[in-house]
C-alpha positions in Angstrom: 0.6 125.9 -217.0 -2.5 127.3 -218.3 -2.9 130.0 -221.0 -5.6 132.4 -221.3 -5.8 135.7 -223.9 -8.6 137.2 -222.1 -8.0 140.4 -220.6 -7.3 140.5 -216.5 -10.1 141.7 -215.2 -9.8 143.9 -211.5 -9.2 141.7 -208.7 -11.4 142.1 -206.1 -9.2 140.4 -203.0 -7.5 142.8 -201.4 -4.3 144.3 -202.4 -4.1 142.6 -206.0 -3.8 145.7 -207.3 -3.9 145.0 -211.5 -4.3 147.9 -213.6 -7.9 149.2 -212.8 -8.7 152.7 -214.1 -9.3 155.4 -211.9 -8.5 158.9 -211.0 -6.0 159.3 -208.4 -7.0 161.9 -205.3 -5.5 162.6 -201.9 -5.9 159.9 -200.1 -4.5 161.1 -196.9 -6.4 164.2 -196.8 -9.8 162.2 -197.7 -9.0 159.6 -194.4 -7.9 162.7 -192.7 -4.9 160.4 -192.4 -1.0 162.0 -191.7 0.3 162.4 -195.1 3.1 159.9 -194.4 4.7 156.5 -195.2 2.8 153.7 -193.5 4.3 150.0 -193.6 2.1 147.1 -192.4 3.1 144.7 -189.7 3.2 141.7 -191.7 1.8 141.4 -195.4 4.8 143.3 -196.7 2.8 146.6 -197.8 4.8 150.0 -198.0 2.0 152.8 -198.6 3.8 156.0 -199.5 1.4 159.0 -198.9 3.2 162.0 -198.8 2.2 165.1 -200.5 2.8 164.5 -204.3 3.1 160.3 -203.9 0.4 157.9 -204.0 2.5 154.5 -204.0 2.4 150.9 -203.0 5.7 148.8 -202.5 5.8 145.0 -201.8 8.6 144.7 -198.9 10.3 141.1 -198.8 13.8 140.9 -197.0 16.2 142.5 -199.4 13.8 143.2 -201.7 11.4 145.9 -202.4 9.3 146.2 -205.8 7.1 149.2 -206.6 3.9 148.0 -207.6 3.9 150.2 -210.8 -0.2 149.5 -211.6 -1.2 150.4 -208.1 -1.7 153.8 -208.1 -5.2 154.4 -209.5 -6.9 151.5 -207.3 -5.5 152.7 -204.1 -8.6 155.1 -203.9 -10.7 152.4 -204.3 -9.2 150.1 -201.9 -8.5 152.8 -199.1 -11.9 153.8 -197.9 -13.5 155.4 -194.9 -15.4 152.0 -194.6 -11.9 150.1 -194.8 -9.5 152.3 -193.0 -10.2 153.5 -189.3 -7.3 155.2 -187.4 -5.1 154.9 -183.8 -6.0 157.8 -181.5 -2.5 158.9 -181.7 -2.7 158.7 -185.5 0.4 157.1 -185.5 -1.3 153.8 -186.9 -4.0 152.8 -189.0 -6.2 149.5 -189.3 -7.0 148.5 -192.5 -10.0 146.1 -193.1 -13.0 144.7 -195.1 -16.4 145.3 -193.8 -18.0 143.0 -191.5 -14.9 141.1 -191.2 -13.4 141.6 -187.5 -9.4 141.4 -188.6 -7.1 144.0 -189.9 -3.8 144.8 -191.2 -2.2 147.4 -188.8 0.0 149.9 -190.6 2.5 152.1 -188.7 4.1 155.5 -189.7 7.1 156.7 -190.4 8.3 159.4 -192.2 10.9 157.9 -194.9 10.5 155.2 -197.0 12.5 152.0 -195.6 15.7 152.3 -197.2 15.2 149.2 -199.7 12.3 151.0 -201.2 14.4 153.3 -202.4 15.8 151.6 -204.6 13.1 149.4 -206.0 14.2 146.1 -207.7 14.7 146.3 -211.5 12.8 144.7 -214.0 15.6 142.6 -215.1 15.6 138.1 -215.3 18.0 138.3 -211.9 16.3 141.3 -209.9 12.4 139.7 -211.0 13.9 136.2 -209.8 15.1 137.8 -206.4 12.1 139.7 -205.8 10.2 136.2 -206.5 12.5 134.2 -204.0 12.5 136.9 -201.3 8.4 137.5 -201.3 8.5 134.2 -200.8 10.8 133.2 -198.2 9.7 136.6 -196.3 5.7 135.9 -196.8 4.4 132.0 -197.3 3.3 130.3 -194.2 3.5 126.7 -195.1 6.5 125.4 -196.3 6.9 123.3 -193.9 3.4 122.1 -194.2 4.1 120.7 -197.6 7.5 119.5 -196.8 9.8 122.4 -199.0 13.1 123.4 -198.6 12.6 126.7 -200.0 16.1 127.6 -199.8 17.2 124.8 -201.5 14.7 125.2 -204.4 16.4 128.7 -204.6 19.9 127.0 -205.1 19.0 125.3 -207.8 16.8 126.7 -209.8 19.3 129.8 -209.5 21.6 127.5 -211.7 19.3 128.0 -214.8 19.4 132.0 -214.5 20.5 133.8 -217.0 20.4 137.4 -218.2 19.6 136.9 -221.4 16.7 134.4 -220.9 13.3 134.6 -221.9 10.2 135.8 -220.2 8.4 132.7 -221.2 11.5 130.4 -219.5 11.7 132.7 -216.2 7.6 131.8 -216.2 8.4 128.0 -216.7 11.3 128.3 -213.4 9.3 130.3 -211.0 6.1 127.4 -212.1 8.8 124.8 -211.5 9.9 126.1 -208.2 6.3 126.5 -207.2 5.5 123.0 -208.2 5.5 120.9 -204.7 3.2 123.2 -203.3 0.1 121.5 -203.4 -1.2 124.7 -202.0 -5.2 125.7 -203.2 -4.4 129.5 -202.9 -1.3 129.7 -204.9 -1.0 131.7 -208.4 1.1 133.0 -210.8 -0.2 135.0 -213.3 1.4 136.9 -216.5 1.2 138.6 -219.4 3.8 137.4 -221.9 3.6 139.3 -225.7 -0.2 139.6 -225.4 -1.3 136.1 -223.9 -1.7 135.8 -220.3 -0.2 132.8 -218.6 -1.3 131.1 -215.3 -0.3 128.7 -212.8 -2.0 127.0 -210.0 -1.5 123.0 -208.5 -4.4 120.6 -209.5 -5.4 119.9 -205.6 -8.2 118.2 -205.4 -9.4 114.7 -207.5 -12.0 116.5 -209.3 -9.6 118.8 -210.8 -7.2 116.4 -211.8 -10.1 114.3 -213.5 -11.2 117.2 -215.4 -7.4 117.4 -216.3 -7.5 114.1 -217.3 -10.7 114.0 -219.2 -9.8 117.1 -220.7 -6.4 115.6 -222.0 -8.2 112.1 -223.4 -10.9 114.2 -225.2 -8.1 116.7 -226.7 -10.0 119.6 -225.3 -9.5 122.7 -223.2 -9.6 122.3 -219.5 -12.3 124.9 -219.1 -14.7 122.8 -221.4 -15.0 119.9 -219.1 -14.9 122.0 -216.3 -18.4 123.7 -217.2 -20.1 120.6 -218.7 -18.7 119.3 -215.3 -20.5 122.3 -213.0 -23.6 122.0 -215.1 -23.6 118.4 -214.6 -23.7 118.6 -211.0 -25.3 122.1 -210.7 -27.8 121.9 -213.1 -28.8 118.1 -213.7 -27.3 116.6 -210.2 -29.0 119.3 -208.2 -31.7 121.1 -209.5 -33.4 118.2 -211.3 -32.0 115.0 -208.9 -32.0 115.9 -205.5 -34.5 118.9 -205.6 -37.2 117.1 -208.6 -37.1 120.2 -210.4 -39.1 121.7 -207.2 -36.2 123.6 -206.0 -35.6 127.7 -205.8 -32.4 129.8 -207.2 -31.4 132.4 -205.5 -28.5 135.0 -205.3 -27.8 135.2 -209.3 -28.3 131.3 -208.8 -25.3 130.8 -207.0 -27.8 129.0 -204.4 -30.6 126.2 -204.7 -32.4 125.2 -202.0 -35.7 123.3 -201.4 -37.6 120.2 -199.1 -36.7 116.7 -199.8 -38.4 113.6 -199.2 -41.2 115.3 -197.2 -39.8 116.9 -194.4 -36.0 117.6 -195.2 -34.3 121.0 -196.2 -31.6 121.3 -198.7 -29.5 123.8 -199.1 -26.8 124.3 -201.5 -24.3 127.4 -201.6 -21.8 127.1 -204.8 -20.1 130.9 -203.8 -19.8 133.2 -201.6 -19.3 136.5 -203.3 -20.7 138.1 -206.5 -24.3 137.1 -204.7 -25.7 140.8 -206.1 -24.0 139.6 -210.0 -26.1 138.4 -212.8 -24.3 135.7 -213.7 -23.3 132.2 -212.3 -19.4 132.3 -211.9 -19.9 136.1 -212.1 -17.7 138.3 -209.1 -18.0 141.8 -209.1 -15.5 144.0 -210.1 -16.7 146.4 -207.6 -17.6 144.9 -204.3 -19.9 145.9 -202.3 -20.0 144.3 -198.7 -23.2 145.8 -197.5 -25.1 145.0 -200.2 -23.9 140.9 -200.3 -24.5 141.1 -196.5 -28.4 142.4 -197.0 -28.8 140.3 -200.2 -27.5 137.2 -198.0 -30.5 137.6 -195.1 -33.0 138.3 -197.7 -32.1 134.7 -199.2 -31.5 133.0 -195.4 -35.1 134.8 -194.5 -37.1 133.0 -197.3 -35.5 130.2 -196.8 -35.7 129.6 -193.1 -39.7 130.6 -193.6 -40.4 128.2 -196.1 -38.7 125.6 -194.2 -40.4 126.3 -191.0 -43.6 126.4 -193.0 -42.7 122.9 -194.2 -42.0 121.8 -190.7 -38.5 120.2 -191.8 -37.1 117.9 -189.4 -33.4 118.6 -190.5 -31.5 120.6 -192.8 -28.9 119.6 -195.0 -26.0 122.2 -196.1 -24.1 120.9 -199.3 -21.1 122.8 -200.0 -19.3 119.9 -202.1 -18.5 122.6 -204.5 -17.6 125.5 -202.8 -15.1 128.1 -205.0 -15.1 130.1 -201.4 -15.9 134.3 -201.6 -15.6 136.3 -198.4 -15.8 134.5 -194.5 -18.1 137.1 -193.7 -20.9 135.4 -195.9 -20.2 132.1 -194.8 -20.8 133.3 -191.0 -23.7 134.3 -191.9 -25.2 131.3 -193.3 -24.0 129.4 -190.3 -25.8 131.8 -188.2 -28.8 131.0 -188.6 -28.6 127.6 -187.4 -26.5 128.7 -183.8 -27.8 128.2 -180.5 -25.8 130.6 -179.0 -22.2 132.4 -179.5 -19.3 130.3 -180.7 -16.1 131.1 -181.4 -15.4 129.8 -185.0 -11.3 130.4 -185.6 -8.5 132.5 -184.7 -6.7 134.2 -187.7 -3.2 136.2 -187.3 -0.6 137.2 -190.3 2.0 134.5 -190.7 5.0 137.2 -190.8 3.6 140.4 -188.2 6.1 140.9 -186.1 3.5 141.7 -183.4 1.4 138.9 -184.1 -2.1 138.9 -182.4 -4.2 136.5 -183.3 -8.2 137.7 -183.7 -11.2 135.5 -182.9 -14.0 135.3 -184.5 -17.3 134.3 -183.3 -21.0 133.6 -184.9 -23.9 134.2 -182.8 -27.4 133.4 -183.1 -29.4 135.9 -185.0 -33.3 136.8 -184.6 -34.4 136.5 -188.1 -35.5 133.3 -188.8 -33.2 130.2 -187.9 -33.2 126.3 -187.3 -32.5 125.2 -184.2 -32.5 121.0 -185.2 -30.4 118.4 -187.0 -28.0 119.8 -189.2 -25.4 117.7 -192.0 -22.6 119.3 -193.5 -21.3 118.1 -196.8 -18.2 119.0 -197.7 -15.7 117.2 -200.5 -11.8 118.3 -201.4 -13.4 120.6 -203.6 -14.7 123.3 -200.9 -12.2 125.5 -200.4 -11.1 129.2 -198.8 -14.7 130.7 -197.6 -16.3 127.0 -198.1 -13.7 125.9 -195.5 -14.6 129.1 -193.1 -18.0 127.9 -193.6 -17.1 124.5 -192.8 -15.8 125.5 -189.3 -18.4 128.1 -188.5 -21.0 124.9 -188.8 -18.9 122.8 -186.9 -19.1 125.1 -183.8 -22.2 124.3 -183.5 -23.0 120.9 -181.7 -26.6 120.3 -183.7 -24.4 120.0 -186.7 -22.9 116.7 -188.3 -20.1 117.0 -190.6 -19.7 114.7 -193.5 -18.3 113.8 -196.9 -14.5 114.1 -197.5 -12.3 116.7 -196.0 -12.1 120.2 -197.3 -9.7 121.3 -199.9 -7.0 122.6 -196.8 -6.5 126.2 -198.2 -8.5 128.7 -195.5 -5.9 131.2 -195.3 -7.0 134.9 -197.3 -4.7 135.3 -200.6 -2.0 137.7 -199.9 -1.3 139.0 -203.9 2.2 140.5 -204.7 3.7 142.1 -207.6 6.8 141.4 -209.5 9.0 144.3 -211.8 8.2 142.7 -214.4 4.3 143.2 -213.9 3.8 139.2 -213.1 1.6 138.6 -209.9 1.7 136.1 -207.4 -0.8 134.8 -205.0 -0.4 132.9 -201.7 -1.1 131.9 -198.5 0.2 133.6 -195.6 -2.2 133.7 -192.7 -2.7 131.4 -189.9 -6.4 130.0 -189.0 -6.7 128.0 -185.9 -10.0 126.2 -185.1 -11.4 126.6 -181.4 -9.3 123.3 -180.5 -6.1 125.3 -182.0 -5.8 122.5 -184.7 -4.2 124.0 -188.0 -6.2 122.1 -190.8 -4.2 124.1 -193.8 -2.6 121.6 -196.1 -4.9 118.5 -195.3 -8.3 120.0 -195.3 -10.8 119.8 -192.5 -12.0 116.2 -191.7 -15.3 115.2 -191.7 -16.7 113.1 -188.7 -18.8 110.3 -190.8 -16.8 109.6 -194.5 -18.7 109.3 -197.6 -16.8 109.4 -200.9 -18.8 112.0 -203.2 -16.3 113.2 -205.8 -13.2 111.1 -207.8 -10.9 111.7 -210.7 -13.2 108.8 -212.2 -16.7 109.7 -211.6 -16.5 113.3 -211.2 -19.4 114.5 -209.6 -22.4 111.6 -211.0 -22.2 109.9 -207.5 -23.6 113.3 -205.4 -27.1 112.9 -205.9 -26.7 109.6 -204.4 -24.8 110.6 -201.7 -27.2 113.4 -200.9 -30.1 110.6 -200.9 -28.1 108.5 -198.3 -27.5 111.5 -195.9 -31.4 111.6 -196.4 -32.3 107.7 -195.7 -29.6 108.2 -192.7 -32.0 111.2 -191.4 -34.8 109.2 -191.5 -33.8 106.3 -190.0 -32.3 108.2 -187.2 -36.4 108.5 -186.5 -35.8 112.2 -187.3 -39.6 112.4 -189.2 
C-alpha cells in the first residue's frame, strides 16, 4: 500500500470520473441525443439522461453504485467528437478520437431495476459492490490463476459492520493481492490522506522497492533518481554523446549513433503538448497530440534521411504507455504497407465484436530499412500497443525482454464509499490471435536490460550491442 496526501488530480482515461469541476448542461439536447437511459454492452455504464438527470451508475450483477462525483465531467467526457449516434437513434457509439473502437450504448426508457436502488455506502454494501464489479468485469482471472469466488468466501469472514475504512482498504488490497495485473488500482481517500494500491510487476519496480526499503526512503525517491539515471545520464549523455534532440515536452530523445544509426527513444505516449516530463494533461486533446506527434516523426525522419541511417533503433524499455493511437503512429512511419496490428473486444459485451486495427504507411517522411525494437518488463499499456504495431511489420526485429503483459485500456469504477478501482477488462488479440496479457509480449532475440539488481545502468550497453550487432550484420 502506498500513501499519498496530494490532491487527486482529473483522470484523463475514460470514465474515471473523480470530482472535476464543471457546469452541468443538457447533454442530450447538445448530442441531439433521445433524452433517455442508455446502458453500455459491456463496461457496466448506466447513463441516465432524462430531462432533469444527468447520472452515471456502475452496473455489476446485483449491484449498482451511483457514481456520486460524475455529474459535472459527463459534459466533458460526452462530446460531439466522442459520441456519434445509430440511424435509428436507438444506440449510440461512444469513442476517443482516432481510435477505431467504441462502447455501444443502447436505450431504454427506465433505469434497470438495480439502479434504483443504488448500493449504500455501508462496510457490507461497499464490499459487495467491490466483489460484484469484479466478478461481473475483470477479464483475467484465470490468466493469473484466481479463484475469485473463493477469495470472496473468505475474505467475507473478516466483515464486519462496524470496521474501519482503513481495514476494508487493507481486505479489498488483500483480495487484490495475486493479481499480478499492471492495470490494477485502488485508490482512496481515508480522513484526508489518499491511499493507493497497485502489484509491483516488473523487476525494476520491485528493485526500486527494495532499494527504497534498504535506504529508509520513499519509493518515489528512487524512482526519479532511477528515471533521471536512465533518461538523463543513460540516454541523453551515453548513448546519444550529449548530441541528441528532446522533443514533445522531452518525453522523446532521438538522434544518429555510431555514424549511420538512428535512435529513437519514446518514454510516453500522452501529455506530448505538457510542459513537463511525467506531466499528462488534465484536459486532453487528441487532435493536438496527433499533430504534435507528425511534427516530431517529420523532423526526425528528415534528419535521419539527411544522415543516410542504415537502421533505426526504437527503445521503449521504459514505456509508462498513453493512448494506442500515438503509438500507431510512430509505427507508421516505418510500414511498407497496411497491417493489421490487434483485435480488441470488451471482455463482458454481451454482443461481443471484436474491432481490428490496422497501421498503414503514411506519406510524410518514413524509413523503409532495418528496424530493432527494444522493449523490457517495464513497457507497458500503449508501449505494449506499440510493441505489436512494430512487430507487424517484417523490417522490424524485436528484442530485449518481454513487455510488461498489461495491453488491455483501464476500465475505472466507483465504489459508495467514493474509493475507485481500476482494471483490465478488454481482450487484445495479436494478428496470430495469441493473447499476450499476463506474460508480456516476447521478444525474438533476448537481451537482459533491466534487474531488481542493476536497475537500469546496464541499457546503455545493451543499446551499444544492438549497435555492434547492426554493424556486423554489414548493415553500413
Amino acid at each position: 500500500m502506498r500513501r499519498s496526501t496530494k490532491a487527486a488530480a482529473c483522470a484523463t482515461a475514460v470514465f474515471s470520473l473523480l470530482a472535476c469541476s464543471g457546469i452541468a448542461t443538457d447533454i442530450a439536447s447538445r448530442l441531439r441525443i433521445t433524452p433517455t437511459v442508455w446502458v453500455s454492452d459491456g463496461y457496466g455504464y448506466v447513463i441516465d439522461l432524462r430531462p432533469g438527470h444527468q447520472e452515471l451508475y456502475h452496473l455489476a450483477g446485483n449491484s449498482c453504485v451511483l457514481d456520486a462525483n460524475a455529474r459535472s465531467v459527463l459534459d466533458a467526457i460526452l462530446t460531439p467528437d466522442t459520441v456519434r449516434k445509430a440511424s435509428d437513434d436507438n444506440a449510440l457509439f461512444y469513442g476517443v478520437k482516432h481510435e477505431p473502437h467504441h462502447i455501444t450504448f443502447n436505450s431504454r426508457r427506465t433505469l434497470p431495476s438495480t439502479c434504483a436502488s443504488p448500493v449504500p455506502d455501508t462496510a457490507e454494501g461497499n464490499f459487495q459492490a467491490f466483489v460484484d464489479i469484479f466478478a461481473a468485469n475483470y477479464a483475467f482471472f484465470d490468466v493469473y490463476g484466481v479463484d475469485w469466488d473463493q477469495r470472496v468466501r473468505k475474505a467475507r469472514q473478516n466483515l464486519s459492520p462496524d470496521m474501519t475504512q482503513d481495514a476494508l482498504f487493507e481486505l479489498f488490497a488483500e483480495m487484490l493481492a495475486p493479481l499480478k495485473d499492471g492495470h490494477l488500482k485502488l485508490n482512496a481517500q481515508i480522513d484526508g490522506t489518499q491511499y493507493s494500491t497497485s502489484p509491483l510487476t516488473t523487476p525494476l519496480g520491485r528493485g526500486v522497492a527494495q532499494k527504497a526499503a534498504a535506504l529508509g526512503v520513499d519509493e518515489s525517491e528512487v524512482f526519479v533518481a532511477e528515471l533521471e539515471n536512465y533518461w538523463e545520464n543513460g540516454i541523453a549523455q551515453q548513448v546519444l554523446q550529449g548530441d541528441g534532440e528532446a522533443a514533445a515536452s522531452g518525453k522523446i530523445q532521438y538522434g544518429v549513433i555510431d555514424g549511420n544509426v538512428g535512435y529513437i527513444a519514446v518514454l510516453m505516449l500522452t501529455g506530448l503538448t505538457d510542459s513537463a516530463l511525467l506531466s499528462i494533461p488534465d484536459n486532453f486533446d487528441a487532435d493536438e497530440e496527433y499533430a504534435l506527434i507528425n511534427r516530431v516523426l517529420d523532423n526526425i525522419l528528415t534528419e535521419f534521411t539527411q544522415a543516410n541511417v542504415k537502421a533505426v533503433i526504437i527503445d521503449v524499455s521504459i514505456n509508462f504507455g498513453g493512448h494506442d493511437f500515438l503509438a500507431r503512429e510512430i509505427a507508421a512511419r516505418f510500414a511498407d504497407e497496411r497491417h493489421l496490428v490487434l483485435t480488441k473486444r470488451a471482455f463482458d459485451a454481451q454482443n461481443p465484436q471484436a474491432t481490428p486495427v490496422y497501421i498503414q504507411p503514411t506519406d510524410r517522411p518514413s524509413f523503409d530499412g532495418p528496424v530493432y525494437l527494444m522493449t523490457t518488463q517495464s513497457t507497458v499499456s500503449a508501449g505494449e500497443i506499440m510493441t505489436l504495431a512494430f512487430r507487424a511489420l517484417p523490417n522490424v526485429t524485436h528484442v530485449g525482454q518481454p513487455t510488461q503483459g498489461a495491453l488491455s485500456d483501464v476500465l475505472y469504477k466507483a465504489l459508495p464509499n467514493g474509493w475507485e478501482i481500476g482494471m483490465s477488462n478488454e481482450i487484445y488479440r495479436d494478428p496470430d490471435g495469441i493473447l499476450w496479457e499476463g506474460r508480456g509480449i516476447t521478444p525474438e532475440i533476448a537481451i537482459d536490460i533491466f534487474s531488481e539488481t542493476d536497475l537500469v545502468s546496464r541499457h546503455p550497453a545493451v543499446v551499444q550491442q544492438i549497435v555492434n550487432h547492426i554493424h556486423e550484420a554489414n548493415i553500413r
